[in-house]
Backbone as CSV, one residue per row, in Angstrom:
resi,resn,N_x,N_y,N_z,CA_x,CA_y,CA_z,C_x,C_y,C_z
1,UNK,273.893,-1.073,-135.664,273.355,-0.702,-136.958,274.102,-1.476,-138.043
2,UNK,273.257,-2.420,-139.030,274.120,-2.678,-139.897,274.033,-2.150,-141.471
3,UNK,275.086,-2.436,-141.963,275.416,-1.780,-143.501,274.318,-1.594,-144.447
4,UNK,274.320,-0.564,-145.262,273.325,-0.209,-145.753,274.472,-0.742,-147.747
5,UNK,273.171,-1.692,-148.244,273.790,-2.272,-149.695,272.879,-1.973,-150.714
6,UNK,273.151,-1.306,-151.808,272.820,-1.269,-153.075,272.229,-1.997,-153.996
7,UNK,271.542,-1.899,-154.792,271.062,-2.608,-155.985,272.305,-2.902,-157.173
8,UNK,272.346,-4.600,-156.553,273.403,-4.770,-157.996,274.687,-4.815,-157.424
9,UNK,274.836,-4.715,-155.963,275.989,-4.809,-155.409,276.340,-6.036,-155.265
10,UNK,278.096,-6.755,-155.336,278.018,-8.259,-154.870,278.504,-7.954,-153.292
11,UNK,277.686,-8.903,-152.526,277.863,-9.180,-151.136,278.198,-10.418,-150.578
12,UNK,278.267,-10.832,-149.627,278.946,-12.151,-149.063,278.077,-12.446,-148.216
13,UNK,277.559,-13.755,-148.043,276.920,-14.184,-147.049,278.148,-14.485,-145.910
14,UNK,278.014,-13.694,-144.772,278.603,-13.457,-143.566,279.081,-15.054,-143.300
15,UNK,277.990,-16.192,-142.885,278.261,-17.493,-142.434,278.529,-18.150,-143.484
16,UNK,277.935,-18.316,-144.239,278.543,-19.057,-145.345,279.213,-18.907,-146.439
17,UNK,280.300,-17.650,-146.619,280.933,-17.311,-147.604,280.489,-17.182,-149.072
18,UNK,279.181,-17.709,-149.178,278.344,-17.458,-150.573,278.168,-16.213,-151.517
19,UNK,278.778,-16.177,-152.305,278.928,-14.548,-153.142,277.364,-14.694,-153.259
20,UNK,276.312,-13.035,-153.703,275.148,-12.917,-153.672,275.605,-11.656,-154.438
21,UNK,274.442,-11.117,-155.504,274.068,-10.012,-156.061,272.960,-9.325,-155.025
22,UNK,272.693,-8.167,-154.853,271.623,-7.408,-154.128,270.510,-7.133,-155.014
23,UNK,269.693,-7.793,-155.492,268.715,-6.862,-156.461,267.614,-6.203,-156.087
24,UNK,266.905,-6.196,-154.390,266.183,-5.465,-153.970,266.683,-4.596,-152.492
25,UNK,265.906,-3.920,-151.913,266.086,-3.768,-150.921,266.844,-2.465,-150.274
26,UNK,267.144,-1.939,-149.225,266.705,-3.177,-148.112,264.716,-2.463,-147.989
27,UNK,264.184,-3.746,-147.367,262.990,-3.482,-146.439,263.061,-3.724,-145.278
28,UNK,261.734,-2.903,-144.568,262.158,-2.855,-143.042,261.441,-4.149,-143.210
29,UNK,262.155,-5.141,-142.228,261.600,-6.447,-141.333,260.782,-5.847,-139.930
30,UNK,260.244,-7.174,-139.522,259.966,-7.189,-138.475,261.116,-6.926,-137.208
31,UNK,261.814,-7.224,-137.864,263.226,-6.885,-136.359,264.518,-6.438,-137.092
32,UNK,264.801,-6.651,-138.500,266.138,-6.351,-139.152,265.541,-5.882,-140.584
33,UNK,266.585,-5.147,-140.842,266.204,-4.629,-142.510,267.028,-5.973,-143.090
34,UNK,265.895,-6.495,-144.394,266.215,-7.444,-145.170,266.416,-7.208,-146.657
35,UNK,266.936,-7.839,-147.666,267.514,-7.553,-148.905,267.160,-9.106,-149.792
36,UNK,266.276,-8.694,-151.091,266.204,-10.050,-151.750,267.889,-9.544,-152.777
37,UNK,268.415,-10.813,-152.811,269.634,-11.401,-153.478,269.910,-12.117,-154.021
38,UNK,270.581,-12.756,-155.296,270.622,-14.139,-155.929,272.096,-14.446,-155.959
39,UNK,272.543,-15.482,-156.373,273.711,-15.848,-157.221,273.888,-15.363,-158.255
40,UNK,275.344,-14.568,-158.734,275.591,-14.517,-159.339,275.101,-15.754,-160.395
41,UNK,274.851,-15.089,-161.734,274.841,-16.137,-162.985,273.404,-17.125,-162.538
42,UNK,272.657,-16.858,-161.660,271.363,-17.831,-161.396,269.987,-16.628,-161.773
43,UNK,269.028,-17.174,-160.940,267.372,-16.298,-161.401,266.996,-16.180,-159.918
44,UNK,267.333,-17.529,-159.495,266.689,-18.073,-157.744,266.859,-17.239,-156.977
45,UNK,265.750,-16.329,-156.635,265.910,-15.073,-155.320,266.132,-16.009,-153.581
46,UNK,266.547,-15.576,-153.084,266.628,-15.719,-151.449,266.386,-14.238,-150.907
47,UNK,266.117,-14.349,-149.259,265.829,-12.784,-148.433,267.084,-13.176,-147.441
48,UNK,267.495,-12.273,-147.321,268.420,-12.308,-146.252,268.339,-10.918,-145.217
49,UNK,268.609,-11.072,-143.953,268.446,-10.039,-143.193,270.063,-8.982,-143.533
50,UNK,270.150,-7.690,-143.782,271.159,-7.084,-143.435,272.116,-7.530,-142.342
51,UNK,272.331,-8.649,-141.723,273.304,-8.828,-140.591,274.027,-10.003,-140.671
52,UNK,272.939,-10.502,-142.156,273.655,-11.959,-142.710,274.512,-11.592,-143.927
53,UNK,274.779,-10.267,-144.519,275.716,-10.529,-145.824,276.767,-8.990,-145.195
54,UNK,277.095,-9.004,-145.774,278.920,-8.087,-145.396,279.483,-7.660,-146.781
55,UNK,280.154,-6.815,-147.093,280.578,-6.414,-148.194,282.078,-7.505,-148.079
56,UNK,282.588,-7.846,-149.245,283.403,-8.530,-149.890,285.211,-7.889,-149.191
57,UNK,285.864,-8.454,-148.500,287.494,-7.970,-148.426,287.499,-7.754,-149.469
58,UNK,288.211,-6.371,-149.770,289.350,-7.033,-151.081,290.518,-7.298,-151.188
59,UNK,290.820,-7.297,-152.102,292.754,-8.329,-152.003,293.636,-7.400,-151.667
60,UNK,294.251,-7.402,-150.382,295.185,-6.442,-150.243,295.931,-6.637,-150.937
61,UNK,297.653,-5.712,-150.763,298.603,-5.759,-151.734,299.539,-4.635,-151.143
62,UNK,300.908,-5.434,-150.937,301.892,-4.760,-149.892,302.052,-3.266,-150.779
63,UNK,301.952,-2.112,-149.751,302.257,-1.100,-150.336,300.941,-0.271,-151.259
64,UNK,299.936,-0.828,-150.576,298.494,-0.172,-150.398,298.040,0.512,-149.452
65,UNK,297.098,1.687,-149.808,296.921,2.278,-148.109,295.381,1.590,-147.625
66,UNK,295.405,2.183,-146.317,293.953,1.582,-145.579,293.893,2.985,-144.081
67,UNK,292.791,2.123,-144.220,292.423,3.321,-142.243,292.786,2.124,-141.417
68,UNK,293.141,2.332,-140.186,292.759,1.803,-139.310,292.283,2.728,-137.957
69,UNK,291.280,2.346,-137.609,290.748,3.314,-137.032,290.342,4.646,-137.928
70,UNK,290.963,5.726,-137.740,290.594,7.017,-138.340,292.231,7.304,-139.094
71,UNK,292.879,6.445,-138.634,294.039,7.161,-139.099,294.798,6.273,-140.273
72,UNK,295.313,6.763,-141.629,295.262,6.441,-142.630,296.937,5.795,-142.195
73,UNK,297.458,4.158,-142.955,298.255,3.587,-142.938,298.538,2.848,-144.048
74,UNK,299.658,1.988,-144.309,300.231,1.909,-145.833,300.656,0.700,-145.070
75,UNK,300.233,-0.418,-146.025,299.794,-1.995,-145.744,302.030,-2.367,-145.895
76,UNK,302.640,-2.822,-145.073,303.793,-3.069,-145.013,304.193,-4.768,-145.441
77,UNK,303.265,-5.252,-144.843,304.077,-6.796,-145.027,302.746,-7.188,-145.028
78,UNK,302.746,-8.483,-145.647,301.155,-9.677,-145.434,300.686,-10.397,-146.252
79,UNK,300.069,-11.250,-145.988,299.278,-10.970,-145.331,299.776,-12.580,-144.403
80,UNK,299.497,-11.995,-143.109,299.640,-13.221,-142.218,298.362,-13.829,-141.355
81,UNK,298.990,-14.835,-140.945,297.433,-15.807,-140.066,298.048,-16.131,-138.790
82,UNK,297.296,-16.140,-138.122,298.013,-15.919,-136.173,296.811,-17.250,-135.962
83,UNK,297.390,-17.360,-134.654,296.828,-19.089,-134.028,295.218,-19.469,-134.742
84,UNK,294.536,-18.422,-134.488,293.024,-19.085,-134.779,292.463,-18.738,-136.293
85,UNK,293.826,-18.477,-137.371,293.687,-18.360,-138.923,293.215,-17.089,-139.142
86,UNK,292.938,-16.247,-138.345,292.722,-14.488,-138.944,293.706,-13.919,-139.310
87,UNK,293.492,-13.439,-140.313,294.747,-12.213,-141.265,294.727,-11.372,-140.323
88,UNK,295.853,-11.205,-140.770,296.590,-9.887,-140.393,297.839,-9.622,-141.268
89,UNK,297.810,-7.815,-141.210,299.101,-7.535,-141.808,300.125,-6.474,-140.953
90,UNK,301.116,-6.489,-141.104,301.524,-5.311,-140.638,301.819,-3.974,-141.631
91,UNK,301.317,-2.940,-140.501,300.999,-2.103,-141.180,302.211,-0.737,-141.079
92,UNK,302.015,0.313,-141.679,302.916,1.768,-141.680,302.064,2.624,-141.161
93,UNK,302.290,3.443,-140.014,301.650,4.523,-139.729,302.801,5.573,-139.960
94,UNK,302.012,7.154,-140.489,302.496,8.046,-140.917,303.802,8.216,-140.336
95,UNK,303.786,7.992,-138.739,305.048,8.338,-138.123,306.020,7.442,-138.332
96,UNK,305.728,5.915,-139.255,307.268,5.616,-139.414,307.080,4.166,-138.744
97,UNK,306.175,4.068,-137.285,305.504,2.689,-136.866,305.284,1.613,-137.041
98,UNK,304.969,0.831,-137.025,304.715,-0.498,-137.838,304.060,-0.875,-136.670
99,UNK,303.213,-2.045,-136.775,302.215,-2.449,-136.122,301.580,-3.896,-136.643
100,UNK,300.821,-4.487,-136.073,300.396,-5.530,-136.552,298.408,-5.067,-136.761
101,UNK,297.692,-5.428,-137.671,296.548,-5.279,-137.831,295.919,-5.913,-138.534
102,UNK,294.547,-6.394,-137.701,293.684,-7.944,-138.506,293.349,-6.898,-139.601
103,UNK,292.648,-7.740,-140.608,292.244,-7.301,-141.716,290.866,-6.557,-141.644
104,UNK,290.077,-7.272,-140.741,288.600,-6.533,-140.393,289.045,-5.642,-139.496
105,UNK,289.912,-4.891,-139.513,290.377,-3.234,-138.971,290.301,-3.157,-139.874
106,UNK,290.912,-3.059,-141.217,290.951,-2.144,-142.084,290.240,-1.602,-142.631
107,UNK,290.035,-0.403,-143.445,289.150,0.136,-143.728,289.603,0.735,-144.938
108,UNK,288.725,1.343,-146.044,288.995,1.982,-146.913,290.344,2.136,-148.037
109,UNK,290.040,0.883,-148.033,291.265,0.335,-148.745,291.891,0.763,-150.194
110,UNK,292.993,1.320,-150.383,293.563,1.979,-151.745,294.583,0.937,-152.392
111,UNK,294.587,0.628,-153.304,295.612,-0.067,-154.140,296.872,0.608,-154.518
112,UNK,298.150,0.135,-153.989,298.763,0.930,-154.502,299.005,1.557,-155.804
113,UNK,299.571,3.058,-155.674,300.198,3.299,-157.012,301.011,2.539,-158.028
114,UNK,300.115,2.858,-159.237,301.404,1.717,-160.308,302.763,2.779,-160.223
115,UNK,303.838,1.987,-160.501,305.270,2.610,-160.171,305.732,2.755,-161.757
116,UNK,306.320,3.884,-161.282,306.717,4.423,-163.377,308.308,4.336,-162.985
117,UNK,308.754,3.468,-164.186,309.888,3.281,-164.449,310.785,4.393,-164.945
118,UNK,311.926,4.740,-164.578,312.696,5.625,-164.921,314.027,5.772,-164.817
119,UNK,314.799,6.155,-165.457,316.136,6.069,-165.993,316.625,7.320,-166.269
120,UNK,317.790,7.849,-165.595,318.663,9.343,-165.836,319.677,8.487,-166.926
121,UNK,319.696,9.842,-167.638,321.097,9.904,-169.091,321.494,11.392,-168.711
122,UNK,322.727,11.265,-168.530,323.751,12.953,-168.803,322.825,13.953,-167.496
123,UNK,322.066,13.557,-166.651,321.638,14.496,-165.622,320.006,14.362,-165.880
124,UNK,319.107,13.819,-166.855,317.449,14.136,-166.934,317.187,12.762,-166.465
125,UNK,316.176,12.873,-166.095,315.400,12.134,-165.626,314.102,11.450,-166.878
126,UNK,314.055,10.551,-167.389,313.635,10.020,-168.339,312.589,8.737,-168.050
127,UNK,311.150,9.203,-168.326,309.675,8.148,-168.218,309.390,7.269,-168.788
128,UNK,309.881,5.825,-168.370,309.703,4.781,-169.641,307.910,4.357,-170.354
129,UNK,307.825,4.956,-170.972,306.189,4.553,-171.819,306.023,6.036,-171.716
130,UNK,306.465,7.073,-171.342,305.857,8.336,-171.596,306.489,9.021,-172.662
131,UNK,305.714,9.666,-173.670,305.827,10.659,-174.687,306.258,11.790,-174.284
132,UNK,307.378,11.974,-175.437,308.295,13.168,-175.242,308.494,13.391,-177.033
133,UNK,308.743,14.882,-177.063,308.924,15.671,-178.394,310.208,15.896,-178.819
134,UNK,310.564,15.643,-179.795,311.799,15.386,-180.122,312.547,16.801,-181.127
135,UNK,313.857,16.893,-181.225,314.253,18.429,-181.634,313.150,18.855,-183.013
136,UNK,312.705,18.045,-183.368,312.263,18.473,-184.578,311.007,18.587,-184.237
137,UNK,310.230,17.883,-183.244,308.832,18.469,-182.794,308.214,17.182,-182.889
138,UNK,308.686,16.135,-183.174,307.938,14.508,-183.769,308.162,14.264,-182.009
139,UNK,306.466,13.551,-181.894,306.620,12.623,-180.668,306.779,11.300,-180.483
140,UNK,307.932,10.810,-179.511,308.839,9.955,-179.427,308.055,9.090,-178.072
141,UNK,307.819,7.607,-178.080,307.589,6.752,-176.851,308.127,5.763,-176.522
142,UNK,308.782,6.121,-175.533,310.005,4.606,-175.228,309.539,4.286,-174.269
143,UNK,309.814,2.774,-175.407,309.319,1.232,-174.809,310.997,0.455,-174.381
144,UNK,311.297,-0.068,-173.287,312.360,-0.839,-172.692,312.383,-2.478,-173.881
145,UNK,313.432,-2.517,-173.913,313.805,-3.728,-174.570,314.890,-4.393,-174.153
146,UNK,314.997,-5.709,-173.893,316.196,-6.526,-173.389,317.535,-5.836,-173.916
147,UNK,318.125,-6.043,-172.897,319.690,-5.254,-173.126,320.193,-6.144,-174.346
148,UNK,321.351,-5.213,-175.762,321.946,-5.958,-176.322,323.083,-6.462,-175.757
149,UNK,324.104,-7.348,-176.536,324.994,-8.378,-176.404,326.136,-7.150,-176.344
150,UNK,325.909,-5.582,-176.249,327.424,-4.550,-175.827,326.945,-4.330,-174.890
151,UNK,325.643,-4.966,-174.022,325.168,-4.512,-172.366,324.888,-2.695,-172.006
152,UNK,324.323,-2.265,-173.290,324.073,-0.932,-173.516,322.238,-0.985,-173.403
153,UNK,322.176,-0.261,-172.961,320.290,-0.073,-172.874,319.998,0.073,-174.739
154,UNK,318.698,-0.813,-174.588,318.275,-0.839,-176.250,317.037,-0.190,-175.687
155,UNK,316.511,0.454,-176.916,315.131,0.765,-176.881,314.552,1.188,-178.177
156,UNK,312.920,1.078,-178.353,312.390,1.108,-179.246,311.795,2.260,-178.970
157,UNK,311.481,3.052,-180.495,310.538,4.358,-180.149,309.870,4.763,-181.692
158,UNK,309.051,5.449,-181.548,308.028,5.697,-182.544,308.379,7.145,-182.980
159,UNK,308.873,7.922,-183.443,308.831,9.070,-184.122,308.492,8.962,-185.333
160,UNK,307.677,10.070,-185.799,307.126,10.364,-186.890,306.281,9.075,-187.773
161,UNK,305.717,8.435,-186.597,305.051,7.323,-186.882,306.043,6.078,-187.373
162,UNK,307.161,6.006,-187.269,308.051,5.065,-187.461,309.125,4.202,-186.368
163,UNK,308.932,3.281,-186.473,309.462,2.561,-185.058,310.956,2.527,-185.791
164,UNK,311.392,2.830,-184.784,313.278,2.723,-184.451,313.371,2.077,-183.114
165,UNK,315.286,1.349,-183.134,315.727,1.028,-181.851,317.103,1.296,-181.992
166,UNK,317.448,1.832,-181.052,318.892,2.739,-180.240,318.885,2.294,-179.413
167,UNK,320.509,2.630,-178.830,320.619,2.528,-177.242,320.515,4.395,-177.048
168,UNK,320.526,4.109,-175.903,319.939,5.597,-174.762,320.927,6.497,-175.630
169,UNK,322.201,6.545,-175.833,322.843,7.402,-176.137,323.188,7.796,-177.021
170,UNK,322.462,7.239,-178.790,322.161,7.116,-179.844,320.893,7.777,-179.804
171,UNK,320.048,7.322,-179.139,318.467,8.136,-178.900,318.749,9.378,-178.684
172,UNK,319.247,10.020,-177.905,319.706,11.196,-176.852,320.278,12.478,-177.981
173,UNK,321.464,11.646,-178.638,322.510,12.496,-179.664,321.776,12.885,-180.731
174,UNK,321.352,11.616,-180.932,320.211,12.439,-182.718,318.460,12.843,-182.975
175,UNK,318.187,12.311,-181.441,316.849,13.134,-181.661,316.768,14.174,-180.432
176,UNK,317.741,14.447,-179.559,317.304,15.082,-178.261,317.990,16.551,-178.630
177,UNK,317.062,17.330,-177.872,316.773,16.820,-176.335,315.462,16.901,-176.400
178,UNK,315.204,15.836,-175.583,313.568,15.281,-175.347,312.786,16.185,-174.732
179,UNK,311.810,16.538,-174.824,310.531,17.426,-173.677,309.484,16.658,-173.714
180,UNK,309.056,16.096,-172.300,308.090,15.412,-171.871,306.644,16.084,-172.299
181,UNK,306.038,15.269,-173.025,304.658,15.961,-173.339,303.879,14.983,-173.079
182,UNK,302.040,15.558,-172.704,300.968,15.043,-172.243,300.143,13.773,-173.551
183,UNK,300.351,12.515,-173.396,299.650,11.822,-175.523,298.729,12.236,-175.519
């Protein structure tokens, strides 16, 4: 059975790597369900059978999850090419595993999480770009800035609609203590 594609979807011609838009379809053929498709950015329709286009890889990225098989894994190293040029990556299974896996295993592919920067002062734990309320109730957003020339953390922040820059422990003494709030 092959894949069932959308109106407006981009697809790949299987043999010839040709990106294609889907704009009809599918209809039953005489032997395969077929799909009219164009080029991106063209008018010129073509028919192609469902067994000639494939949905698009997308770009993995170490520290993304995927299936393989049924069971969900977290993309470790890759992407590599073995004797006859097929990807592969190695992968994380829940238990800790590692493994090697072509890319057409994978399945259901997640991008990893963006990673939030963060920094402890005096014991808290502190969200760089996240808004926090300051003793007086003004909300405060620190942005990271190149260390100064005393190798003390600098940073910029917005209270009461006014940009300031401190280091962490100047920030801390005269506007804290901070409470993380939702912008």
């Amino acid at each position: 059975m092959s894949e069932t594609f959308k109106q407006g979807e981009r697809v790949i011609g299987a043999a010839t790597g040709t990106e294609y838009v889907v704009d009809a379809g599918p209809f039953n053929g005489a032997r395969w369900p077929f799909y009219v498709v164009r080029e991106p950015h063209r008018t010129t329709h073509v028919i192609v059978t469902a067994t000639e286009i494939r949905r698009p890889v997308p770009a993995f990225e170490v520290g993304g999850g995927a299936s393989l098989g049924e069971e969900p894994v977290r993309l470790f190293a890759g992407p590599f090419r073995d004797a006859s040029e097929r990807e592969w990556w190695a992968v994380e299974h829940i238990c800790g595993a590692v493994e090697m896996a072509y890319v057409d295993d994978l399945t259901n592919y997640q991008p990893p999480a963006p990673t939030v920067e963060t920094f402890e002062y005096e014991g808290v734990t502190y969200e760089v770009g996240a808004t926090y309320e300051d003793q007086q109730g003004y909300h405060v957003r620190l942005e990271r800035l190149p260390k100064n020339s005393g190798d003390r953390q600098c940073w910029r922040f917005a209270s009461n609609r006014n940009a300031y820059f401190d280091s962490t422990e100047g920030l801390i003494s005269k506007y804290g203590p901070l409470r993380k709030v939702e912008a």
